[in-house]
MARBA-3410 file (N, C-alpha, C, O; in Angstrom, 1 decimal):
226
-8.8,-10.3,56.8,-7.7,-10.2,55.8,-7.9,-11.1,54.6,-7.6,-10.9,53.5 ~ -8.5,-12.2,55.2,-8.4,-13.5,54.0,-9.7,-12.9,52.5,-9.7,-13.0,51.2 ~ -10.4,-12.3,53.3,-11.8,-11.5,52.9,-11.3,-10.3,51.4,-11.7,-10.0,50.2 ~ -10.3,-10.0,52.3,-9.8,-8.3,50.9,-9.2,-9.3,50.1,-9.6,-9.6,49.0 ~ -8.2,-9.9,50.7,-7.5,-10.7,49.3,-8.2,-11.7,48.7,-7.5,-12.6,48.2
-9.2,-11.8,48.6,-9.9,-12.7,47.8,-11.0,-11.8,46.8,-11.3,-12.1,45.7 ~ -11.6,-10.5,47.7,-12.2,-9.6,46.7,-11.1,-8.9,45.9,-11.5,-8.7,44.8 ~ -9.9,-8.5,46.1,-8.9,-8.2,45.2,-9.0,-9.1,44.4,-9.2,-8.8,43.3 ~ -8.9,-10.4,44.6,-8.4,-11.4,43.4,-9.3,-11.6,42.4,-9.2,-11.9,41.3 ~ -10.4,-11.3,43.0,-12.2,-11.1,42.1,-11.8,-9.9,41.1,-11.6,-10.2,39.9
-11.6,-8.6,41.5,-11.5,-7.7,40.8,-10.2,-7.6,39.8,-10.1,-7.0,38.7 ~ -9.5,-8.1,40.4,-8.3,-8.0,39.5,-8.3,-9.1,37.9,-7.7,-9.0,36.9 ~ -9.4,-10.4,38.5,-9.4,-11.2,37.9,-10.4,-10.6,36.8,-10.1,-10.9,35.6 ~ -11.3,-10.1,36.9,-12.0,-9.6,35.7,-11.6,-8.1,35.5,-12.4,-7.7,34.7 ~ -10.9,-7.3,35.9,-10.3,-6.4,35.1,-8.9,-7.2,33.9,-8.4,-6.4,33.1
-8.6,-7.9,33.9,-7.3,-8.9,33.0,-8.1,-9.5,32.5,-7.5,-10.1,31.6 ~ -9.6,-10.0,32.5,-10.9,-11.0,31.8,-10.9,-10.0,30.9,-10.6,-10.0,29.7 ~ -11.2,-8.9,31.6,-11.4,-7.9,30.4,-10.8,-6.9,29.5,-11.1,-6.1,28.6 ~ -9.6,-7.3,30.1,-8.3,-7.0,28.4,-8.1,-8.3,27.5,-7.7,-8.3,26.4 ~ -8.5,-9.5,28.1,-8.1,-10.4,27.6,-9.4,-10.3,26.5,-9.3,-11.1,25.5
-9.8,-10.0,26.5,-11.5,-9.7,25.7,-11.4,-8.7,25.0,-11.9,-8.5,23.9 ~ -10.8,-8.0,25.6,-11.0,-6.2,24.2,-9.8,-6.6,22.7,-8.6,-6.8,22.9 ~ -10.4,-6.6,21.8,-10.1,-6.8,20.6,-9.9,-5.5,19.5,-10.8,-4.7,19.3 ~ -9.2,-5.3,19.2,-8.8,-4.0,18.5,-9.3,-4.3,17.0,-9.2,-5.3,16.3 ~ -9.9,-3.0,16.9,-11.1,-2.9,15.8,-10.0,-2.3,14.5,-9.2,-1.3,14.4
-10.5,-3.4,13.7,-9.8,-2.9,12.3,-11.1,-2.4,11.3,-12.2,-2.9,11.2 ~ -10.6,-1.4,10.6,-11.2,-0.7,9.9,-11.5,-1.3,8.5,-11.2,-0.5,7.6 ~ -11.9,-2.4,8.2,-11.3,-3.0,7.0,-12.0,-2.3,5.6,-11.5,-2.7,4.6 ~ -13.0,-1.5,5.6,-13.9,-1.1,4.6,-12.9,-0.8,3.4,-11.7,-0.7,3.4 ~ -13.8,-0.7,2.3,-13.3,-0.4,1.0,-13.8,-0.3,-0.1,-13.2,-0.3,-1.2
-15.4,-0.2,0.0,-15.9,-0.6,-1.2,-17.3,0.6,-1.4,-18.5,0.5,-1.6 ~ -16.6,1.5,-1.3,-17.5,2.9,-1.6,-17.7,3.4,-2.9,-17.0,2.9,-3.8 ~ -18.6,4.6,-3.3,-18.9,4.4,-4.9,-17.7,5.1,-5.8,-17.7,5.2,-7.0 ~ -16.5,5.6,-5.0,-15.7,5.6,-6.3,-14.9,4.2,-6.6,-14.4,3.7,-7.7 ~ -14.9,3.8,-5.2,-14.1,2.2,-5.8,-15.1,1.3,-6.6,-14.5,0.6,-7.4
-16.1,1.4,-6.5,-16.9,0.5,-7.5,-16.9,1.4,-8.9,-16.6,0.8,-9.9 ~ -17.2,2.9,-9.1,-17.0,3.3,-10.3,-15.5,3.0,-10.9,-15.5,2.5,-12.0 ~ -14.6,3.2,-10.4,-13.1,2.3,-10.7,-13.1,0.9,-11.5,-12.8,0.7,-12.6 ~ -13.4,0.2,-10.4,-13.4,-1.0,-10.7,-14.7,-1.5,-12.2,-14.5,-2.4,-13.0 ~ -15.8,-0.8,-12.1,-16.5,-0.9,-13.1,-15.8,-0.3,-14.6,-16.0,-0.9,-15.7
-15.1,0.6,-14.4,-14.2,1.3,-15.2,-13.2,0.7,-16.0,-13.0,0.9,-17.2 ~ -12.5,-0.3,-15.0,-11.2,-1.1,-15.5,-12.1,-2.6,-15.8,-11.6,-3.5,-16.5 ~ -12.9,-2.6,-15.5,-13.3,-4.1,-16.0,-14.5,-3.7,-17.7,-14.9,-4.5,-18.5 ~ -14.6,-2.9,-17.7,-15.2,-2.4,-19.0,-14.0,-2.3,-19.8,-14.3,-2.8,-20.9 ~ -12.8,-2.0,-19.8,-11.5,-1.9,-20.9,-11.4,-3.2,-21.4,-11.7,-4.3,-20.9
-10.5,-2.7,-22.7,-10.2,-4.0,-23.3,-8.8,-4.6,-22.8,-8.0,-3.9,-22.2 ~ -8.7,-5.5,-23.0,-6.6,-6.2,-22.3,-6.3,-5.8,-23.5,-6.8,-5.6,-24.6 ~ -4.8,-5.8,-22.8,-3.6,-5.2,-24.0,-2.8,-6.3,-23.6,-2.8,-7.1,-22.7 ~ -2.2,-6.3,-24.7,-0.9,-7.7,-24.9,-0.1,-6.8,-23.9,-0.4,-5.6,-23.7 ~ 0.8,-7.5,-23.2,2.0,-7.1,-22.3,1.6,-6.4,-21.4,2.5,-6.3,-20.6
0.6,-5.8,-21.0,0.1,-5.1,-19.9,1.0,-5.0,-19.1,1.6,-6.0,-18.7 ~ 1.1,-3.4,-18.5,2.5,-2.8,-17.6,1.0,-2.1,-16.3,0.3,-1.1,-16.4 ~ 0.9,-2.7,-15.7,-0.1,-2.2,-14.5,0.2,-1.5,-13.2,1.0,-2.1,-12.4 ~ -0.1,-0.7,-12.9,0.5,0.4,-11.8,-1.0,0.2,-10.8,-2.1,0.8,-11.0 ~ -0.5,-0.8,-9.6,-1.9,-0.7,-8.7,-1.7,0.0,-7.4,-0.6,0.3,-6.9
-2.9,0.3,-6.9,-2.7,1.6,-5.5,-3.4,2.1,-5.2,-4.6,1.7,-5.4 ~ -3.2,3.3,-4.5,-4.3,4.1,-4.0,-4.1,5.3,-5.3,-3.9,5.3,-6.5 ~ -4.3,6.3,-4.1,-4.5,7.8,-4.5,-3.5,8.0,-5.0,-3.8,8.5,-6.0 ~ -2.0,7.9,-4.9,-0.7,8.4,-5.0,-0.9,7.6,-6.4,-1.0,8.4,-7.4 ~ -1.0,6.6,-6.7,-1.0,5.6,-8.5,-1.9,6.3,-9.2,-1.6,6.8,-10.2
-3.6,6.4,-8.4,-4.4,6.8,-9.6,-4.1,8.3,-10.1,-4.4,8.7,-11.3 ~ -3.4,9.3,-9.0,-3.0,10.4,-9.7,-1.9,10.4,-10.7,-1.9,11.3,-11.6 ~ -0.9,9.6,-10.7,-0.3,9.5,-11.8,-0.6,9.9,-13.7,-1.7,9.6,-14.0 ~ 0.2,10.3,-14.6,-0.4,10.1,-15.1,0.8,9.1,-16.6,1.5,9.5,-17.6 ~ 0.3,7.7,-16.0,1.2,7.1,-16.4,1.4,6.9,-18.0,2.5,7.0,-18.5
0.6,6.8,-18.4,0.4,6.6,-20.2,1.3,7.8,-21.1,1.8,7.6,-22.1 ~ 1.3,9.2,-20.2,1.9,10.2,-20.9,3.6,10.0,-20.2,4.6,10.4,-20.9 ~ 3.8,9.3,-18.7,5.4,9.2,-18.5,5.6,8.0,-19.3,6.7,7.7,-19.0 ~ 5.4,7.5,-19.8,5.5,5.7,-20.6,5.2,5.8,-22.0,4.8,4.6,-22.3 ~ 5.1,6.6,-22.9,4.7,6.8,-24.1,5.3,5.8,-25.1,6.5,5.6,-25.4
4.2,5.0,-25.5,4.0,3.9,-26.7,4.1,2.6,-25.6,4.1,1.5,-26.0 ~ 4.1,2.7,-24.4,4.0,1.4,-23.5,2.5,1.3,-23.3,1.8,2.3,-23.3 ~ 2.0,0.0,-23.0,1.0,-0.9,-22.6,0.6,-0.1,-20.9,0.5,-0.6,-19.7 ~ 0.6,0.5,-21.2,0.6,1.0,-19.3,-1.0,1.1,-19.1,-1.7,1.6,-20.1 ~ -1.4,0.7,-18.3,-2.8,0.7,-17.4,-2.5,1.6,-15.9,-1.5,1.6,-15.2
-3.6,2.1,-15.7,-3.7,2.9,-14.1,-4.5,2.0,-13.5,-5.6,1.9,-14.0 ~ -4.3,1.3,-12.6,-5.3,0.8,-11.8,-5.5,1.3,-10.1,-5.6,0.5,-9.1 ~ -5.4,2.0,-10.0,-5.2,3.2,-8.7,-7.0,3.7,-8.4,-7.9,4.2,-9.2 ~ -7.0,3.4,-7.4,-8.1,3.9,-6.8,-8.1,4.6,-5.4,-7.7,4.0,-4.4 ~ -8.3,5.7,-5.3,-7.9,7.2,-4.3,-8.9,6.3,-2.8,-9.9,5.6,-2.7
-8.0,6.9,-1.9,-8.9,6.1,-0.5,-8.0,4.4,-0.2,-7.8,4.2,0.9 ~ -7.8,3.6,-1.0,-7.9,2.2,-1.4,-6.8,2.0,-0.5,-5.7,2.5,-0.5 ~ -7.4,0.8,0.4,-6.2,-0.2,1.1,-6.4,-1.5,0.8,-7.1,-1.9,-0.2 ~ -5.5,-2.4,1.8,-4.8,-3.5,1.1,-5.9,-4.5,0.8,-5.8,-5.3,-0.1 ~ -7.1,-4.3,1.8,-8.1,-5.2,1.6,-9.0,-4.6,0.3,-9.7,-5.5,-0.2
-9.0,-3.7,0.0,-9.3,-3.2,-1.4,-8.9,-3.8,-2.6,-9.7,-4.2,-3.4 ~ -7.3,-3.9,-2.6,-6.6,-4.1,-3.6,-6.8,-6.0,-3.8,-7.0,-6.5,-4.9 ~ -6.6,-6.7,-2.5,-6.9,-7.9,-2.1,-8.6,-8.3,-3.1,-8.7,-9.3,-3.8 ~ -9.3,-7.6,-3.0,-10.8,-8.1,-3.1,-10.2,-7.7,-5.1,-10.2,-8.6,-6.0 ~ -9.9,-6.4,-5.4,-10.2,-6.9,-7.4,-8.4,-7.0,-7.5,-8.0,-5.8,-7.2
-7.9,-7.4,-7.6,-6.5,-8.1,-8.1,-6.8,-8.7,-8.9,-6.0,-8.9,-9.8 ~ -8.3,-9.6,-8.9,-8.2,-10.5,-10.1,-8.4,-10.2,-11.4,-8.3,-10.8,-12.4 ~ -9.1,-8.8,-11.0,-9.1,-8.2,-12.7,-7.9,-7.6,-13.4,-7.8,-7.4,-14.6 ~ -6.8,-7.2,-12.2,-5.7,-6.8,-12.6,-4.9,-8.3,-13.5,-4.3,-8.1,-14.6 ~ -5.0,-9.3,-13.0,-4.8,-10.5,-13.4,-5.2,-10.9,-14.6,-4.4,-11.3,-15.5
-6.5,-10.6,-14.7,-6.9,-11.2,-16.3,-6.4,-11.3,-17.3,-6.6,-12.4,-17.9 ~ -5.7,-10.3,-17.7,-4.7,-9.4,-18.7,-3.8,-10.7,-18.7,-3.4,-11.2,-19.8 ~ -3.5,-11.0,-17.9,-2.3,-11.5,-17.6,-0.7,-11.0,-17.8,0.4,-11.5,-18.0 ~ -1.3,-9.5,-17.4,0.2,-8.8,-17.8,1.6,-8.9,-17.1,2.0,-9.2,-15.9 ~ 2.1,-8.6,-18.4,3.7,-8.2,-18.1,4.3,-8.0,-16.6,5.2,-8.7,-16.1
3.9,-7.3,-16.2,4.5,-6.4,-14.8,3.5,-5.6,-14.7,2.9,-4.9,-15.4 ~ 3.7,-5.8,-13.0,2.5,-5.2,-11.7,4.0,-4.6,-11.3,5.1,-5.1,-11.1 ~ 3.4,-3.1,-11.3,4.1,-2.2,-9.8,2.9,-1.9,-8.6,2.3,-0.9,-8.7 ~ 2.6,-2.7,-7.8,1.9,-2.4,-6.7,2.4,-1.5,-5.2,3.4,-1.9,-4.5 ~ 1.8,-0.5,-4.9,2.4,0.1,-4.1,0.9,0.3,-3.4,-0.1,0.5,-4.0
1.0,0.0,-2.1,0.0,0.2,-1.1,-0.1,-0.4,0.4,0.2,-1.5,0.7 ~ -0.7,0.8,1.3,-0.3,0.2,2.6,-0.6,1.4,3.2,-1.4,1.3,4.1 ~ -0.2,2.7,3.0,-0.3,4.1,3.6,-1.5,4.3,4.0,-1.6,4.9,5.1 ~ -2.5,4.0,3.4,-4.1,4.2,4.1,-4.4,3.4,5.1,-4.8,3.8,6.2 ~ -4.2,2.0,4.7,-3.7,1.4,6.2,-3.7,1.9,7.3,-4.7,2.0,8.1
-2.0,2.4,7.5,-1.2,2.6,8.2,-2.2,4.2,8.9,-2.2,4.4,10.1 ~ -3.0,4.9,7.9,-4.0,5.7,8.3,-5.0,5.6,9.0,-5.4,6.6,9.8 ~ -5.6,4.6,8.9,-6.1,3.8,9.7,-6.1,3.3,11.3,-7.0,3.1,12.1 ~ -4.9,3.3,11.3,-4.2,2.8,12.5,-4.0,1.2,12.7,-3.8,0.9,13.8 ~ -4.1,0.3,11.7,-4.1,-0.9,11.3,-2.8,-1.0,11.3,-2.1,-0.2,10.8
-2.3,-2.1,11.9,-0.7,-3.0,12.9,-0.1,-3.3,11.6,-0.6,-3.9,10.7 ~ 1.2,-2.6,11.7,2.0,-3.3,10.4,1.8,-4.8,9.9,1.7,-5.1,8.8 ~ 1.8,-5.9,11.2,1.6,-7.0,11.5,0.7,-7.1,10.3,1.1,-7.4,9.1 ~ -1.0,-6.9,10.7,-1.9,-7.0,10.0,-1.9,-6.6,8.7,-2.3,-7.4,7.8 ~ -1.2,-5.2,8.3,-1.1,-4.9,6.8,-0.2,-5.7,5.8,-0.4,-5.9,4.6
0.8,-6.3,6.6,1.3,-7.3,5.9,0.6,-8.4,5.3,0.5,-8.7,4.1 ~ -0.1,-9.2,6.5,-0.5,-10.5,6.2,-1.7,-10.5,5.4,-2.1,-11.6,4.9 ~ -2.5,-9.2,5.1,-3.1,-8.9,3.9,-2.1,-8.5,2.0,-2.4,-8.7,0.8 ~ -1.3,-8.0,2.5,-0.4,-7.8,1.5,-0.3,-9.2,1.1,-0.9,-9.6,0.1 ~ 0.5,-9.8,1.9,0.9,-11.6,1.6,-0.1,-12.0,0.8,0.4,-12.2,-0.3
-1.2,-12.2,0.8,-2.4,-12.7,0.6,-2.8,-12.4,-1.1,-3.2,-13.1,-2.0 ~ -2.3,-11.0,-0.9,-2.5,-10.6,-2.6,-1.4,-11.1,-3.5,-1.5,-11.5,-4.7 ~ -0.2,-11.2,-2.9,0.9,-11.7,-3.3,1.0,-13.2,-3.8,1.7,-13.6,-4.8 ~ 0.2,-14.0,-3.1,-0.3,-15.1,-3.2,-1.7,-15.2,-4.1,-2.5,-16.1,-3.8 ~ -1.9,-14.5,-4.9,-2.9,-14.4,-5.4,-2.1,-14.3,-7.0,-2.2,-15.2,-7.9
-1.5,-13.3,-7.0,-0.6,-12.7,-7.8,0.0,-14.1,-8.3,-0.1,-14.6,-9.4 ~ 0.8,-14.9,-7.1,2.0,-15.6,-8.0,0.9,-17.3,-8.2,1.3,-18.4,-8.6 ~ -0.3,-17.0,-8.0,-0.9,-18.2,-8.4,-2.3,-17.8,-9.7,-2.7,-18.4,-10.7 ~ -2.6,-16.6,-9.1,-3.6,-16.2,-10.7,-2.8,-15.9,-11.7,-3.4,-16.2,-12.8 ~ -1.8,-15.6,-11.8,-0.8,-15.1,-13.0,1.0,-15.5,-13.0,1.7,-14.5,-13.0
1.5,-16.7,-13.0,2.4,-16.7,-12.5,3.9,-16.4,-13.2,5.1,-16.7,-12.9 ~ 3.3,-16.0,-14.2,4.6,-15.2,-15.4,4.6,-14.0,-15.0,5.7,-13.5,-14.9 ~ 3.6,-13.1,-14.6,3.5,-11.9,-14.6,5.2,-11.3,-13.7,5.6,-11.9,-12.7 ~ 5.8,-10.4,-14.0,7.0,-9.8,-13.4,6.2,-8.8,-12.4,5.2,-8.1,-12.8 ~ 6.7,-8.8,-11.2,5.8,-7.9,-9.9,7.2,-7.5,-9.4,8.3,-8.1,-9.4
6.4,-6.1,-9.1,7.4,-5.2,-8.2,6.3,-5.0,-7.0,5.1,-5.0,-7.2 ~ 7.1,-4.7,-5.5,6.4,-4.4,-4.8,7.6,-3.1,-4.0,8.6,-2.9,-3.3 ~ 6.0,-2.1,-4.8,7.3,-0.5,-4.2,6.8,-0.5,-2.8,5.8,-0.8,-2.2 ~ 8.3,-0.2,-2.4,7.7,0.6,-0.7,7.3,2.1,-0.5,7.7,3.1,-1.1 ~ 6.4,1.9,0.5,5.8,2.8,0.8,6.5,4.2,0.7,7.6,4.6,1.2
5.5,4.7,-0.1,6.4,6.3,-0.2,6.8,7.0,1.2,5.9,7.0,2.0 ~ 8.2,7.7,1.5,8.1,8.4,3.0,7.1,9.7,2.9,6.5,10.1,1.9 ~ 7.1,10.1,4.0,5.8,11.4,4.3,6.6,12.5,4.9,7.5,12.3,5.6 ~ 5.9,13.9,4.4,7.1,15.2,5.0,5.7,15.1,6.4,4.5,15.1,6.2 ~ 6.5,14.9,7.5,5.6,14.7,8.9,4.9,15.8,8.9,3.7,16.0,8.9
6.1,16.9,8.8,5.6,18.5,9.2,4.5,19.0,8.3,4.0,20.1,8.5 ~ 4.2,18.2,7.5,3.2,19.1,6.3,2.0,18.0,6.4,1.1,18.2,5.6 ~ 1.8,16.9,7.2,0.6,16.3,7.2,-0.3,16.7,7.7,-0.1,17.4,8.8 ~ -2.0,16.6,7.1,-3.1,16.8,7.9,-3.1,16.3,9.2,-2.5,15.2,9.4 ~ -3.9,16.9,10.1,-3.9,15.8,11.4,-4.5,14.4,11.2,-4.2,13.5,11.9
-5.3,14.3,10.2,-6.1,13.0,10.1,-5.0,11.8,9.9,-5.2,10.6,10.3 ~ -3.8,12.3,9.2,-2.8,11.5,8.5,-1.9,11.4,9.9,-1.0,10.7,9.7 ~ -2.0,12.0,11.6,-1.1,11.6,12.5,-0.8,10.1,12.7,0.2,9.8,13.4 ~ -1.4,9.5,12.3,-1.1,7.6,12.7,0.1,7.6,11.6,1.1,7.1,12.1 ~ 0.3,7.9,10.6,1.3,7.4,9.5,2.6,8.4,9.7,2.7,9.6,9.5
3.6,7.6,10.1,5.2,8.4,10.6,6.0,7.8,9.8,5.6,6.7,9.3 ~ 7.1,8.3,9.6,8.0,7.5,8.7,8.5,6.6,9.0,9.1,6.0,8.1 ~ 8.5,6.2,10.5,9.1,4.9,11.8,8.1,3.7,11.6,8.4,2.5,11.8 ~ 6.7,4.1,11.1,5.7,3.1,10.7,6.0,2.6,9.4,6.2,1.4,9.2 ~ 6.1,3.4,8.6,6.7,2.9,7.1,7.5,2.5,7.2,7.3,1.4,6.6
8.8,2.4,7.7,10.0,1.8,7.6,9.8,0.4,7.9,10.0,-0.6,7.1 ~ 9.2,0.2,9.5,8.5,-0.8,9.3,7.8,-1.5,9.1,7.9,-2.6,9.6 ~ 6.4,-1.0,8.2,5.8,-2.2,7.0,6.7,-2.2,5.8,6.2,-2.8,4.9 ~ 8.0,-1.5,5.5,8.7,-1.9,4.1,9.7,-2.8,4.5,10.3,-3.3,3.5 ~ 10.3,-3.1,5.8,10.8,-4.1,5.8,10.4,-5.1,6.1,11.1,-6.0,6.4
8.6,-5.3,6.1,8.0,-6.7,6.0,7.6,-6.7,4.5,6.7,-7.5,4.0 ~ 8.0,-5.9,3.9,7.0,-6.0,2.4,8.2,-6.3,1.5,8.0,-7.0,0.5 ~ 9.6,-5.8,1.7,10.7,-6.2,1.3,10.9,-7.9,1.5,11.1,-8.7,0.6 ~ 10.8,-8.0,2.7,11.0,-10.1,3.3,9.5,-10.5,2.5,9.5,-11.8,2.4 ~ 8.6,-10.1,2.1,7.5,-11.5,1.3,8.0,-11.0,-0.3,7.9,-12.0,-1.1
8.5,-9.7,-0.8,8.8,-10.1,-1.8,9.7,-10.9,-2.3,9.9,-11.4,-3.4 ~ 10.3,-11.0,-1.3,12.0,-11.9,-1.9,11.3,-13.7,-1.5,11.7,-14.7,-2.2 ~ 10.5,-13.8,-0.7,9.7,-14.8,-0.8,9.3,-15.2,-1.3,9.6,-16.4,-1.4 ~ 8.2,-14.5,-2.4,7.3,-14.8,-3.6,8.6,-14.7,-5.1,8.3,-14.8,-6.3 ~ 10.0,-14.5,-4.5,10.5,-14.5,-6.1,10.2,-12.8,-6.3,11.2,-12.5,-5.6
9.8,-11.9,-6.6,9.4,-10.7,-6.6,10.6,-9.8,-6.3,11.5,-10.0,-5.5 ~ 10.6,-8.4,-7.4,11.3,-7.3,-6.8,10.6,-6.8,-5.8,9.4,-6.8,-5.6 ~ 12.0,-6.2,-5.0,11.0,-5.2,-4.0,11.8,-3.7,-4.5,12.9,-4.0,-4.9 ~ 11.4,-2.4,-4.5,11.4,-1.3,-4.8,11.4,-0.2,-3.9,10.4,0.2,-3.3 ~ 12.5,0.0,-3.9,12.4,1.4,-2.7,12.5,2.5,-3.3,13.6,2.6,-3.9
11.7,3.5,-3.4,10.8,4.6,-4.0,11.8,5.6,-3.3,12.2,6.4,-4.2 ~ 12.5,6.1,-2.0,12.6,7.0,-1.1,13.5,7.5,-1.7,13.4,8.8,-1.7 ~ 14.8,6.9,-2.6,15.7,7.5,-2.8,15.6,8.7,-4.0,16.4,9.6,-4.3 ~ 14.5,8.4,-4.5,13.7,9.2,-5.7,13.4,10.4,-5.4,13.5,11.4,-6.2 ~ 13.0,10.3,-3.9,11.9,11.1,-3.9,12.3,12.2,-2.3,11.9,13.4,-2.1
13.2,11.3,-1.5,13.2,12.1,0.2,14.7,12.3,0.2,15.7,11.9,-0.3 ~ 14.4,13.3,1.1,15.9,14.1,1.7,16.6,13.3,2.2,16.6,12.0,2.1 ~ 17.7,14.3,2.9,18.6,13.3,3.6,18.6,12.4,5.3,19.2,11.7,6.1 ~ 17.5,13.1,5.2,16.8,12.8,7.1,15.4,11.8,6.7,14.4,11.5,7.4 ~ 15.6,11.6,5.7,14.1,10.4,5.0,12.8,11.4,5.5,12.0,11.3,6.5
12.9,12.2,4.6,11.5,13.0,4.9,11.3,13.5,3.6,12.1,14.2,3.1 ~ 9.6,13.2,2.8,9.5,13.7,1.8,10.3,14.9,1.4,11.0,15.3,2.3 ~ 10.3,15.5,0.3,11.0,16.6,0.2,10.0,17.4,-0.4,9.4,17.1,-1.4 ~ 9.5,18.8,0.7,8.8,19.4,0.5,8.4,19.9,-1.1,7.2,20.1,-1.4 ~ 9.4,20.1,-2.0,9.0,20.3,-3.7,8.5,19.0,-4.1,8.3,18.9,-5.3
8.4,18.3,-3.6,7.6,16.9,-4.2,6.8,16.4,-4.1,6.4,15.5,-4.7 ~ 6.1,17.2,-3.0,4.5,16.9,-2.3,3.7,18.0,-2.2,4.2,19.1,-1.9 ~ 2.7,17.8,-2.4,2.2,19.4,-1.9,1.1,19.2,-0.9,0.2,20.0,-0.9 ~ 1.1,17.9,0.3,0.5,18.1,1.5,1.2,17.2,2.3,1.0,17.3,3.5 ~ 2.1,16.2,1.9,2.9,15.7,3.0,2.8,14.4,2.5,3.6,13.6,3.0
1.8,14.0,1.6,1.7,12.3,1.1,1.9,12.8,-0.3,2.9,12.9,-1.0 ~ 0.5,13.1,-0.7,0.7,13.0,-2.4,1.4,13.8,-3.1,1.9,14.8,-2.5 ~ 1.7,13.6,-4.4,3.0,13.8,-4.9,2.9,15.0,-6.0,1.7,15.1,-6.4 ~ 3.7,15.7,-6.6,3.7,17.4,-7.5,4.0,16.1,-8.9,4.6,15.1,-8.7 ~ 3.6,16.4,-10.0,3.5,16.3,-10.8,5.4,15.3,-11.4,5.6,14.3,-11.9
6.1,16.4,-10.7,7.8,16.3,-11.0,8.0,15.0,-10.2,8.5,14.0,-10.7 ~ 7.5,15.1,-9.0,8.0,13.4,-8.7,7.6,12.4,-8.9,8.1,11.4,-8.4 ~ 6.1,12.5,-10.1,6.5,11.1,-10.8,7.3,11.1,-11.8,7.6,10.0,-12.2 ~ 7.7,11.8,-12.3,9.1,11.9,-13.2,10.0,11.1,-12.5,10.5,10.0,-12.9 ~ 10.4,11.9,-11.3,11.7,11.6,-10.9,11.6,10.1,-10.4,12.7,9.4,-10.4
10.3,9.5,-10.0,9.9,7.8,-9.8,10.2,7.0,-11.3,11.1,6.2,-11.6 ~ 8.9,7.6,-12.1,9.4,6.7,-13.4,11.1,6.6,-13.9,11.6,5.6,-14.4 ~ 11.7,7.8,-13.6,13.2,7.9,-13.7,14.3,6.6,-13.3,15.1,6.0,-14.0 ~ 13.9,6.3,-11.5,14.1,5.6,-10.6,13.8,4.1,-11.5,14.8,3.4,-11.8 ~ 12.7,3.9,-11.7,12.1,2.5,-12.3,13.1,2.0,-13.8,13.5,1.0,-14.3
13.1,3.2,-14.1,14.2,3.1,-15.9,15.5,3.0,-15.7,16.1,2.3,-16.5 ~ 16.1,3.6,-14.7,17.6,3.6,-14.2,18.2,2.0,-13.7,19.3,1.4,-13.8 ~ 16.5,1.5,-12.8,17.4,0.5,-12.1,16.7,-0.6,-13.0,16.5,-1.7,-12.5 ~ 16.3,-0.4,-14.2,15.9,-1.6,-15.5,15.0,-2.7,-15.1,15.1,-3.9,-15.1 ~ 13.9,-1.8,-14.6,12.2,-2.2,-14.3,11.3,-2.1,-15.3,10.2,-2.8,-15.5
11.9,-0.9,-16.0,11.3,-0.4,-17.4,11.7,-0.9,-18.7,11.3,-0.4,-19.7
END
């Protein structure tokens, strides 16, 4: 008897050795050739006095901000694919400028990923901290994460729900009020009454129809960000 309960306690003890050991693999990549053609792109322009900068992924770089902002300083700095450790690594060229106001919005590829709100945060933080010490006049908004129509996502996009968004924007809401920073909630611009994209606003369940960056830039001018 003494015999089993001591090979149980062997086996049990390295089956728990061996959770205590499995480490969850984060995806951190980001530096493939359209983000380097990007970033080669924006570091070739000249700075503008006041610079109004829109940073992000795919949902920013499709925008097309210079024609909703006409006679403003607006820069695109949006790179399609791009997460937080992306944005983390060139922030500092968004910096240079030393512009006016950063709208940063990013985290959804992330969250695609399958990367822990936890973790998306404390990379977020990090840029944030970058932000209020590389440039520390600059005025920063930090939009929350756009919501997603579930029913119209690719399967690839299954990790990103709108229960995941909700909560990385209430950690991204608590570091901007931290850093001094707006924080920006995008949803009411843009999602129904059940917080779900609104199918005329997207045309796959993330990115956005032409009309809802209207209806965003709208959002940004109303509540006197603009």
């Amino acid at each position: 008897m003494k015999r089993y309960f001591v090979l149980m306690g062997v086996v049990m003890g390295t089956c728990f050795g061996a959770m205590a050991q499995e480490k969850v693999v984060i995806d951190s990549s980001y530096n493939n050739g359209h983000y380097q053609h990007r970033l080669e792109f924006f570091r070739s322009m000249p700075d503008q006095k006041k610079e109004i900068a829109f940073v992000g992924n795919s949902i920013t770089e499709m925008g097309e901000w210079q024609e909703l902002l006409p006679g403003k300083p607006v820069v695109n700095r949006g790179i399609s694919g791009d997460v937080t450790y992306g944005v983390l690594a060139r922030i500092d060229e968004v910096l240079s400028s030393r512009p006016a106001k950063i709208f940063i919005l990013s985290g959804v590829n992330d969250l695609k990923r399958g990367i822990p709100v936890d973790t998306v945060a404390a990379t977020f933080e990090r840029i944030l901290v970058k932000m209020k010490t590389g440039s520390p006049k600059t005025k920063v908004y930090v939009e929350g994460v756009l919501p997603v129509n579930e029913g119209m996502l690719a399967a690839q996009y299954k990790k990103v729900t709108n229960t995941v968004i909700a909560a990385l924007n209430e950690r991204l809401k608590v570091l901007a009020a931290k850093y001094g920073y707006t924080y920006v909630d995008l949803a009411p611009a843009v999602a129904d009454e059940n917080g779900q994209l609104k199918k005329e606003n997207t045309q796959d369940g993330l990115h956005l129809w032409p009309a809802a960056y209207i209806k965003w830039v709208q959002l940004l001018k109303d509540q006197g960000h603009l």
